[in-house]
C-alpha positions as CSV (number, residue, x, y, z in Angstrom):
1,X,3.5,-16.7,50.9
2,X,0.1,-16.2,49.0
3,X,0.5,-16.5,45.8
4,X,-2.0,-13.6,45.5
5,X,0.6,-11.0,46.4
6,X,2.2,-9.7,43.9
7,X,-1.8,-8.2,42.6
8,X,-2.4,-6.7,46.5
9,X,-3.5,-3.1,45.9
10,X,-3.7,-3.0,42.6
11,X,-6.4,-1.5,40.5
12,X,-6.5,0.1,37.5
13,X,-8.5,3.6,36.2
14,X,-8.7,6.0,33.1
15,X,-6.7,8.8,32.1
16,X,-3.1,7.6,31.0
17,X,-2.5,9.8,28.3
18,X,0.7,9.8,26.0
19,X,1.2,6.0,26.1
20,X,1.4,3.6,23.2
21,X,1.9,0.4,22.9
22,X,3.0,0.3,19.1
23,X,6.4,2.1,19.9
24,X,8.1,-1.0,17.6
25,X,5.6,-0.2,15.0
26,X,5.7,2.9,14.7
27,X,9.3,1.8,13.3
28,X,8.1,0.0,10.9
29,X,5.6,2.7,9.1
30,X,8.5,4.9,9.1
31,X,10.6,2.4,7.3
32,X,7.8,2.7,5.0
33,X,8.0,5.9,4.3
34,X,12.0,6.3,4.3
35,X,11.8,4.2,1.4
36,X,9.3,6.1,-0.3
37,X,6.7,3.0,-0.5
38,X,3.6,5.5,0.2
39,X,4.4,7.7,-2.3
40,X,5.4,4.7,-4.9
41,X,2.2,3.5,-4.6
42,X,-0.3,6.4,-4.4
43,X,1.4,7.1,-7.8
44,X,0.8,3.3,-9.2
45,X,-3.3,4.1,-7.7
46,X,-3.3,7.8,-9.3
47,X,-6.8,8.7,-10.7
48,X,-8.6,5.2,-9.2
49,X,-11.0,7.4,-7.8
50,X,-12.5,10.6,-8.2
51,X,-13.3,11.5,-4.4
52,X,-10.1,9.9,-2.9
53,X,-10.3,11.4,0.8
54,X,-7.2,9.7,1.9
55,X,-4.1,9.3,0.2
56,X,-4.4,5.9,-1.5
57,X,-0.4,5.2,-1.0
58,X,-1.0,5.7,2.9
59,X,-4.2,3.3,3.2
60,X,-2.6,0.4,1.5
61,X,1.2,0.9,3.2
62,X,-1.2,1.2,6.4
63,X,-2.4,-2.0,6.1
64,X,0.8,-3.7,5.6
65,X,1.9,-2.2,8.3
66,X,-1.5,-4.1,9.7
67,X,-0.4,-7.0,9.0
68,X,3.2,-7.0,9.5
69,X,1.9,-6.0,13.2
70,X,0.0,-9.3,13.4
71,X,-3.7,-8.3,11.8
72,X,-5.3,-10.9,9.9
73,X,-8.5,-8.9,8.8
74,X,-9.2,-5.4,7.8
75,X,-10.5,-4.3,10.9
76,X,-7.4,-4.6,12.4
77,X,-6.2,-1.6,11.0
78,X,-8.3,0.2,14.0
79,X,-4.7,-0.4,16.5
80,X,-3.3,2.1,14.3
81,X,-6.3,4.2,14.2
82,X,-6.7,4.2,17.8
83,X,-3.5,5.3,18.5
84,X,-3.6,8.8,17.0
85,X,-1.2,10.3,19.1
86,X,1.3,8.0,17.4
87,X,0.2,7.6,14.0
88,X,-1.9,10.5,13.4
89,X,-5.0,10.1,11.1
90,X,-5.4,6.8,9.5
91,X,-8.4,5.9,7.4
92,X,-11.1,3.8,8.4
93,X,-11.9,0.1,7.4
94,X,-14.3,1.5,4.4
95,X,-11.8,3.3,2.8
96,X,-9.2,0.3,2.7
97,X,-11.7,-2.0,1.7
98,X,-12.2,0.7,-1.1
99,X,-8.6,0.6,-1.6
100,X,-8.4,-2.6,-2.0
101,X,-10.9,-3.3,-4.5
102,X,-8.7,0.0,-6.2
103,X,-5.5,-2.1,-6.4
104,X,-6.8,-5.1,-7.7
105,X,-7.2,-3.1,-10.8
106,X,-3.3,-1.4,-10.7
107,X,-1.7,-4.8,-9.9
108,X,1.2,-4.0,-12.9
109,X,1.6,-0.7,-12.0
110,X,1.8,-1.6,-8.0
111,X,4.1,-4.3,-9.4
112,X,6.2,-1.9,-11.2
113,X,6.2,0.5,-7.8
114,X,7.2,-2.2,-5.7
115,X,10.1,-3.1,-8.0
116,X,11.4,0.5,-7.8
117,X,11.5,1.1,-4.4
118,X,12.7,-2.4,-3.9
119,X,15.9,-1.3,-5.7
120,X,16.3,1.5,-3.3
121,X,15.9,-1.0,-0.3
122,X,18.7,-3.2,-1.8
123,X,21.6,-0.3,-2.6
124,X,20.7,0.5,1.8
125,X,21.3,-3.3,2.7
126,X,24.2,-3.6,0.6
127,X,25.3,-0.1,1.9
128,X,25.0,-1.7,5.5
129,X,26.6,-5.5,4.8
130,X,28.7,-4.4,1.7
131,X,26.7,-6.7,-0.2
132,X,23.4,-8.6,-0.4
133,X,23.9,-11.2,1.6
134,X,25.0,-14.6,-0.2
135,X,22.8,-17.7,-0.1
136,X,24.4,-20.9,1.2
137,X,24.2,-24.1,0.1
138,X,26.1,-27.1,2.1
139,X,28.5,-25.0,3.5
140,X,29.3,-23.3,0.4
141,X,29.1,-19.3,0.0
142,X,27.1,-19.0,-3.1
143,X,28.4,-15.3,-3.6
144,X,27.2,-12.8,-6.2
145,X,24.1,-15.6,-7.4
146,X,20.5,-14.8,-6.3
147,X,17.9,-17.2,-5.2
148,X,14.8,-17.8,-6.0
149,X,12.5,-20.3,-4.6
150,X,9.1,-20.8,-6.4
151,X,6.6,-23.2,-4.0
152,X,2.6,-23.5,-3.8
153,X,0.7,-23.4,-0.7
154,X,-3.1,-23.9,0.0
155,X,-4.8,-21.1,1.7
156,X,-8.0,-22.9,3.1
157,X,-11.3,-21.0,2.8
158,X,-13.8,-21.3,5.9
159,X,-16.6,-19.8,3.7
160,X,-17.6,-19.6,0.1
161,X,-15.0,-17.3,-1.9
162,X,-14.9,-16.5,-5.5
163,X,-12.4,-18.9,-7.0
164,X,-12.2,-21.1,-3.6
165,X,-12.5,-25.1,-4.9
166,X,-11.5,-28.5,-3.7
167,X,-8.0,-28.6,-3.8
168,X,-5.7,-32.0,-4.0
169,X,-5.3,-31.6,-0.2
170,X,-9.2,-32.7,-0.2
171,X,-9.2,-29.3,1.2
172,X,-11.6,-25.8,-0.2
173,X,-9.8,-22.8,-0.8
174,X,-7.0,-21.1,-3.1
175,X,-3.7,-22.6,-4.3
176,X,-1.5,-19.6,-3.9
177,X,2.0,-19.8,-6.1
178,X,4.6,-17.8,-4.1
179,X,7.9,-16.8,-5.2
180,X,10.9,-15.7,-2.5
181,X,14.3,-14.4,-2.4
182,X,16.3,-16.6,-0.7
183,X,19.2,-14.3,-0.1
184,X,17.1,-11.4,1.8
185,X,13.8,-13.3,2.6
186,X,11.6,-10.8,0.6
187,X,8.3,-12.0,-0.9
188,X,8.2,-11.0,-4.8
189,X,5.0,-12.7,-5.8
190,X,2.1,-14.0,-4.7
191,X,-0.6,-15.7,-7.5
192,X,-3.7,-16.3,-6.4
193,X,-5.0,-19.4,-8.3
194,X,-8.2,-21.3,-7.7
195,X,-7.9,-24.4,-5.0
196,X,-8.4,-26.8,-8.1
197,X,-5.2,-25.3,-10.0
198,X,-2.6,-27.8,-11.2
199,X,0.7,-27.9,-9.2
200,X,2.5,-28.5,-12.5
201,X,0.9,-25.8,-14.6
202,X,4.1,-24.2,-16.5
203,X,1.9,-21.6,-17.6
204,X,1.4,-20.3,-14.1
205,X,4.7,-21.0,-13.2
206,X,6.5,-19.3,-15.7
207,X,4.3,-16.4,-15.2
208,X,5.6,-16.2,-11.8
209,X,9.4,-17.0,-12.6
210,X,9.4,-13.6,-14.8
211,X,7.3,-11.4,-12.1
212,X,10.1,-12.6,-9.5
213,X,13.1,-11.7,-11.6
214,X,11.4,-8.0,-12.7
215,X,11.1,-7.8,-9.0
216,X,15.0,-7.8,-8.4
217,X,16.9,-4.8,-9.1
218,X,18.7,-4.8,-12.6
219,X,21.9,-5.0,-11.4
220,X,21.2,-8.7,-9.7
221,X,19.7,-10.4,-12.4
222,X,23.0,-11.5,-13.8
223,X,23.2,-15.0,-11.8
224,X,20.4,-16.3,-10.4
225,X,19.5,-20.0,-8.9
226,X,15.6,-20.9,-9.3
227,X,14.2,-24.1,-7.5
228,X,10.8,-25.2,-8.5
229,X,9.3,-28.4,-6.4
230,X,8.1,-31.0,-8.0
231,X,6.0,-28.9,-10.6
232,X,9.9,-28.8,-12.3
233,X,8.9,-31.8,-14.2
234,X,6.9,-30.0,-16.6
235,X,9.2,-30.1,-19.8
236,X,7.7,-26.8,-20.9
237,X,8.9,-25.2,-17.5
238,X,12.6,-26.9,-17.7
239,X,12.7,-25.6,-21.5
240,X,11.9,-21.9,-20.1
241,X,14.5,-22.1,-17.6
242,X,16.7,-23.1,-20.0
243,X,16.0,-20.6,-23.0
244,X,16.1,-18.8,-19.9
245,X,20.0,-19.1,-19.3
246,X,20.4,-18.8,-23.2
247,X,18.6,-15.5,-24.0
248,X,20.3,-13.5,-27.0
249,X,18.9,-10.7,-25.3
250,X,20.8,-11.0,-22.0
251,X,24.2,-12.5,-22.6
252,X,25.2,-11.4,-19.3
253,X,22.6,-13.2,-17.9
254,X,23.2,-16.5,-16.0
255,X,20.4,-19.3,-14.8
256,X,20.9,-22.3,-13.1
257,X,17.9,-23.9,-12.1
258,X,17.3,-27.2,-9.7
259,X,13.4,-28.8,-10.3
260,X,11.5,-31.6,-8.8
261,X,11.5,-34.4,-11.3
262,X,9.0,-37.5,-11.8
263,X,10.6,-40.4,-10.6
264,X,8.7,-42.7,-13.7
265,X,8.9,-45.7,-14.5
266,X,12.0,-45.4,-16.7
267,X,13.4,-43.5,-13.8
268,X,12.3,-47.1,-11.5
269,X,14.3,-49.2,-14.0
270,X,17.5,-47.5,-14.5
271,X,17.7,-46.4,-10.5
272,X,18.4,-50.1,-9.7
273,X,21.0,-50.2,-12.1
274,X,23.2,-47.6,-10.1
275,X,26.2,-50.1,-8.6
276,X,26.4,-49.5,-5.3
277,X,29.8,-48.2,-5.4
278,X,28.8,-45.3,-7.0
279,X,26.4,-44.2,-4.3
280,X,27.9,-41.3,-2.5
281,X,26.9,-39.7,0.8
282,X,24.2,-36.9,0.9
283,X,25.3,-34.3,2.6
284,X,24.0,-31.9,5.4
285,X,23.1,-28.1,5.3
286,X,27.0,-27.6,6.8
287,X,28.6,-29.7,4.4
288,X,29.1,-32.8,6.7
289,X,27.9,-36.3,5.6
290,X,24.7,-36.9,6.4
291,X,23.6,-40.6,8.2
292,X,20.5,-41.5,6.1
293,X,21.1,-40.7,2.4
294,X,22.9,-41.6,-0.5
295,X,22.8,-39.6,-3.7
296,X,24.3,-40.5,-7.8
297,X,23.5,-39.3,-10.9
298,X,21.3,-41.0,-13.8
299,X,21.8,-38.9,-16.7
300,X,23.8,-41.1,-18.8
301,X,21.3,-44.3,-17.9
302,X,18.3,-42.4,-19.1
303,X,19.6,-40.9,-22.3
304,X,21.7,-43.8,-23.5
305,X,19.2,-46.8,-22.4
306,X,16.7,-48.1,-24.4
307,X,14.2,-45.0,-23.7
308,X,16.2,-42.6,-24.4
309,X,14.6,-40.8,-26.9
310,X,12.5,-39.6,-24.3
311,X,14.9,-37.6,-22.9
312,X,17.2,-36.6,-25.6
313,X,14.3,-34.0,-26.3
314,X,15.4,-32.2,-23.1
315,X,17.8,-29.6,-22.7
316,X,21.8,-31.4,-23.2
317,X,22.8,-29.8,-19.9
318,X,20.4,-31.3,-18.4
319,X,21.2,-33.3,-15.5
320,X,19.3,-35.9,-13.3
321,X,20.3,-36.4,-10.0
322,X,18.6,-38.8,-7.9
323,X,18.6,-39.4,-3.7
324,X,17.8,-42.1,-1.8
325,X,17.0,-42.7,2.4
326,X,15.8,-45.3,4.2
327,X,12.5,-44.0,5.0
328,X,10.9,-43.0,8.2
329,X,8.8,-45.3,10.2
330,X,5.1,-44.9,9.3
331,X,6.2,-43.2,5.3
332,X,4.0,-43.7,2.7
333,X,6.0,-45.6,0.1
334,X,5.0,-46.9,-3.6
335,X,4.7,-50.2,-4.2
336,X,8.3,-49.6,-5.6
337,X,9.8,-47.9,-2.7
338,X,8.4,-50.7,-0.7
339,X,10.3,-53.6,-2.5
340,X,13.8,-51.7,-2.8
341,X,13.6,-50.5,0.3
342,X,14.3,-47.2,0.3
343,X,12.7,-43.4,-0.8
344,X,13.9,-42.2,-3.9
345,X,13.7,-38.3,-4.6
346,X,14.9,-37.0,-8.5
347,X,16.2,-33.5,-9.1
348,X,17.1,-32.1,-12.9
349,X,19.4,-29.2,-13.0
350,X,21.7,-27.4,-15.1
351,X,24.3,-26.7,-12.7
352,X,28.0,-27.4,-14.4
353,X,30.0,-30.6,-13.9
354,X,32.3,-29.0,-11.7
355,X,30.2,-29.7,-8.4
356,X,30.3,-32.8,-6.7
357,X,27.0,-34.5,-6.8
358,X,26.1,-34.7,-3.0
359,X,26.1,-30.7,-4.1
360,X,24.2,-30.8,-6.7
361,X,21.4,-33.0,-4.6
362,X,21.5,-30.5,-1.7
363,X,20.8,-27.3,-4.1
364,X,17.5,-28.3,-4.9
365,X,17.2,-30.1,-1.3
366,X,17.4,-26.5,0.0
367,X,14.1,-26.0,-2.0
368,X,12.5,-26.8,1.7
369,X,13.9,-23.4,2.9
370,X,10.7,-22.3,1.1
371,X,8.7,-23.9,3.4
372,X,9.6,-21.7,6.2
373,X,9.2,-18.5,3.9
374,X,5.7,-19.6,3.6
375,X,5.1,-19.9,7.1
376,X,6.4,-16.9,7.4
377,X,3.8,-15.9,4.9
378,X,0.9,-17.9,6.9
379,X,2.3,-15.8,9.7
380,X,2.1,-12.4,8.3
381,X,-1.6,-12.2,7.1
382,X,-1.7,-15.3,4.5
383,X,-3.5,-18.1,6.5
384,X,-6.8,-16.3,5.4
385,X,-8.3,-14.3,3.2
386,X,-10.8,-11.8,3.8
387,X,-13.5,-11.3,1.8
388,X,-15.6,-13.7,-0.7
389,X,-14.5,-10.7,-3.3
390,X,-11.5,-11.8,-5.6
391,X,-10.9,-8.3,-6.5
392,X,-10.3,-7.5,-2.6
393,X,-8.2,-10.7,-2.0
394,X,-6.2,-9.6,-4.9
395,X,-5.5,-6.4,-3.1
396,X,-5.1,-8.3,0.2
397,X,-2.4,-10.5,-0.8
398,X,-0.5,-7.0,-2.2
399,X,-0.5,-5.8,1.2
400,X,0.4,-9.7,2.4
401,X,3.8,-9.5,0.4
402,X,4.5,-5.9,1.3
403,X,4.6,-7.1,5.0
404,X,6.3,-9.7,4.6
405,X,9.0,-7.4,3.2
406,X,8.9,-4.6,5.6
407,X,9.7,-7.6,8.0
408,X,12.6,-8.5,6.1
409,X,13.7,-4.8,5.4
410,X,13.8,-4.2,9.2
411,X,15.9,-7.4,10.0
412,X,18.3,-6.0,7.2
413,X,18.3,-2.5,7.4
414,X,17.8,-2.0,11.3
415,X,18.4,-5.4,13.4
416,X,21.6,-7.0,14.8
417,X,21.7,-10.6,16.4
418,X,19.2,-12.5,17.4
419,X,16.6,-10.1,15.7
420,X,17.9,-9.8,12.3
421,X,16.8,-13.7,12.3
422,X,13.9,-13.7,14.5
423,X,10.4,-15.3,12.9
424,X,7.5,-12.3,12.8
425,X,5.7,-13.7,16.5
426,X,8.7,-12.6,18.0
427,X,9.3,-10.0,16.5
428,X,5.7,-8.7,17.7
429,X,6.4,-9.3,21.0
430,X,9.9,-7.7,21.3
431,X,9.9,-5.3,18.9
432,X,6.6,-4.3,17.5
433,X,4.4,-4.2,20.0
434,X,6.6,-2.6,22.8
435,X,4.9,-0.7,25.4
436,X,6.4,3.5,25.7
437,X,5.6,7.1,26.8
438,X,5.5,9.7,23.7
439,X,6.7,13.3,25.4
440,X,6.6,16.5,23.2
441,X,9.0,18.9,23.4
442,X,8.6,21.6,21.0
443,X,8.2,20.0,17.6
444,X,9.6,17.2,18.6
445,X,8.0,13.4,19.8
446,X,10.1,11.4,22.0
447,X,9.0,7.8,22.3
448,X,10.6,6.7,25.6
449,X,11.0,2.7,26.0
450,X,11.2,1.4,29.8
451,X,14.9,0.5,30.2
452,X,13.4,-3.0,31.9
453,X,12.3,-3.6,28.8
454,X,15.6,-6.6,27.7
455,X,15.5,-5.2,23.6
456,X,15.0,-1.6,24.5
457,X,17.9,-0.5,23.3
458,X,17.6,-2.1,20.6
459,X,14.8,-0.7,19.7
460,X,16.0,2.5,20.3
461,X,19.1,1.8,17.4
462,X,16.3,0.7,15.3
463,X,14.4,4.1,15.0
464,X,17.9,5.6,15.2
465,X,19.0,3.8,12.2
466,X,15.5,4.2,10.4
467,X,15.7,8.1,10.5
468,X,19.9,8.0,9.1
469,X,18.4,6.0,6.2
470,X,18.3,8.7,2.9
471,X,14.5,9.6,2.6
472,X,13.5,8.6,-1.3
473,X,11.4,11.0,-2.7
């Protein structure tokens, strides 16, 4: 059999009309606007110009629609654009580079916007899972408690940008600050710092912290878990969190917090003290022992040893629990780690005395779940940014975290299985970008899927789903 065959006769012409091969995405920019996120926005951009030509709410929701689709630049915005038949009119690259530059000047009021309509979102995904659905943490149901995991991320920069500088990576570009839910997968902020920026700058981290939490609807701010990397060692960040949990002005309020902490040289002397009977098991992300890793707490060596006044300035429920492995053939170990032979890893928290501390170790371990948020991120429009402009990459990384939650919002609002978990790539390819035939009929657009196609139907309970949603106004 030649292994030409399967092409024999083929050939291919102009004409097709009525075909689109956005059917998944057209999906998604209805979500958009069943939610109200075009109108949210045009209000936060009211009055940002004084010819505005296209709705500014549209161009920007357009554009995260971009880049939830897979664009990575501006231009990208033309596989909307060409598609009219589908998605009607939709500006052209000038006007969202206009828009963009717009936004960078509304960013609390777009905040504000995205807040509002992000409280909408949640009331539908609780509506559909009768709640919002818990974190988990070794095995254990966290309930009722949001997450929120704060992490940094270099964005490299192939060009000279404003505020792009040698970062500690040895790298150029921006140190981004990123805050996610852990419960639903949403990006609440993104900071755009300069590549030089410190990775344990409270200031900038406690700046996030609040946007994160004015990002969650009222009603879940009540008991929240934060994890901060190893920038938790700042003392001013753990005294925020703290004063945090304690605020006068929310008594209802309740924050635990599990931070990176500087394994010193205080840290290095008391560590060895820790009888090895004491050492307990780490544990896995099911609960199960794991192999490699043994965990015990040092709070009582640090604050009662001869440096304790170091530490008796910290918060008293403060707690410092510290982890230890064998490490990995080829790990870079200090001089320290070398001689005791093994890896050592510190966490501070606040969470009670009630937990085991094999628990305690894994909440903050569980910090590395932020790591696949990001590259969820890097996915969705963040592995570059577009312009040498701050102002527009500003606006771009707007439209970056609105993406990467109208990604989430259709895995909770509209997926079952395999798709309600699926990473954005494959989502393009089964969803999104899913070939179809648009037929009128009257007033009416049917967007017919090939049943050969395996998530066709879907697809199909998607949309059906989308258009049940209530339309906010």
């Amino acid at each position: 059999m030649k292994s030409t065959q399967w092409s024999a006769g083929m050939y291919a012409t102009v004409g097709g009309k009525g075909i689109t091969s956005r059917a998944g995405t057209a999906g998604a920019r209805m979500l958009l606007d069943k939610v109200g996120m075009p109108a949210a926005i045009s209000a936060a951009l009211a009055g940002t110009t004084a010819y505005p030509g296209h709705d500014r709410g549209r161009v920007l929701t357009d554009l995260a629609v971009t880049i939830a689709d897979g664009g990575t630049r501006l231009g990208d915005v033309d596989a909307l654009a060409d598609q009219g038949e589908l998605f009607g009119p939709v500006a052209s690259v000038a006007t969202g580079w206009r828009v963009l530059a717009e936004t960078s000047g509304r960013l609390g009021e777009i905040t504000a916007a995205r807040a509002e309509v992000r409280a909408h979102v949640w009331e539908q995904i609780a509506a559909r899972h009768g709640a919002i659905p818990p974190s988990t943490v070794a095995g254990t149901d966290l309930g009722d408690v949001v997450v929120l995991r704060v992490d940094a991320t270099i964005v490299i920069a192939h060009s000279d940008k404003e505020g792009a500088a040698g970062t500690f990576k040895k790298t150029y570009g921006h140190d981004l600050l990123t805050a996610w839910c852990d419960n639903t997968g949403e990006c609440l902020v993104l900071k755009l710092r300069p590549g030089n920026a410190g990775s344990n700058t409270a200031d900038d981290h406690i700046e996030v912290i609040k946007d994160a939490i004015a990002q969650l609807p009222e009603t879940h701010r009540g008991k929240l878990l934060i994890t901060v990397d190893g920038a938790g060692s700042s003392h001013a960040l753990v005294r925020f969190l703290d004063r945090l949990g304690n605020d006068p002005g929310h008594p209802e309020r309740t924050v635990y917090y599990a931070v990176g902490f500087d394994v010193d040289d205080r840290v290095r002397s008391v560590v060895g003290e820790v009888p090895e009977t004491v050492w307990a098991a780490a544990v896995r992300t099911d609960g199960e022992p794991r192999r490699n890793g043994q965990v015990a707490e040092l709070t009582g060596l640090l604050r009662e040893g001869p440096d304790g006044d170091r530490y008796r300035n910290w918060p008293k429920t403060l707690r410092l629990i510290a982890r230890r492995e064998r490490p990995a053939p080829g790990a870079q170990l200090s001089l320290f780690e070398q001689h005791a032979g093994f890896r050592f890893q510190v966490t501070a928290t606040n969470l009670p005395t009630g937990h085991q501390v094999p628990f305690l170790e894994a909440v903050h371990r569980l910090q590395a779940r932020v790591e696949a948020f990001i590259r969820r991120g890097k996915d969705t429009g963040l592995r570059r940014l577009p312009s040498k402009k701050k102002t527009i990459n500003l606006g771009w990384c707007v439209a970056v975290a609105m993406a990467c939650d109208l990604l989430a919002w259709l895995r909770l609002l509209t997926l079952d299985g395999e798709l309600a978990k699926a990473e954005p790539k494959t989502l393009r390819y089964r969803v999104l970008h899913v070939a179809a035939r648009i037929i009128r009929s009257g007033r009416r657009r049917e967007i017919r899927i090939p049943e050969t196609w395996p998530w066709a139907h879907q697809i199909a309970a998607m949309v059906d789903r989308i258009q049940a949603l209530p339309t906010r106004a």
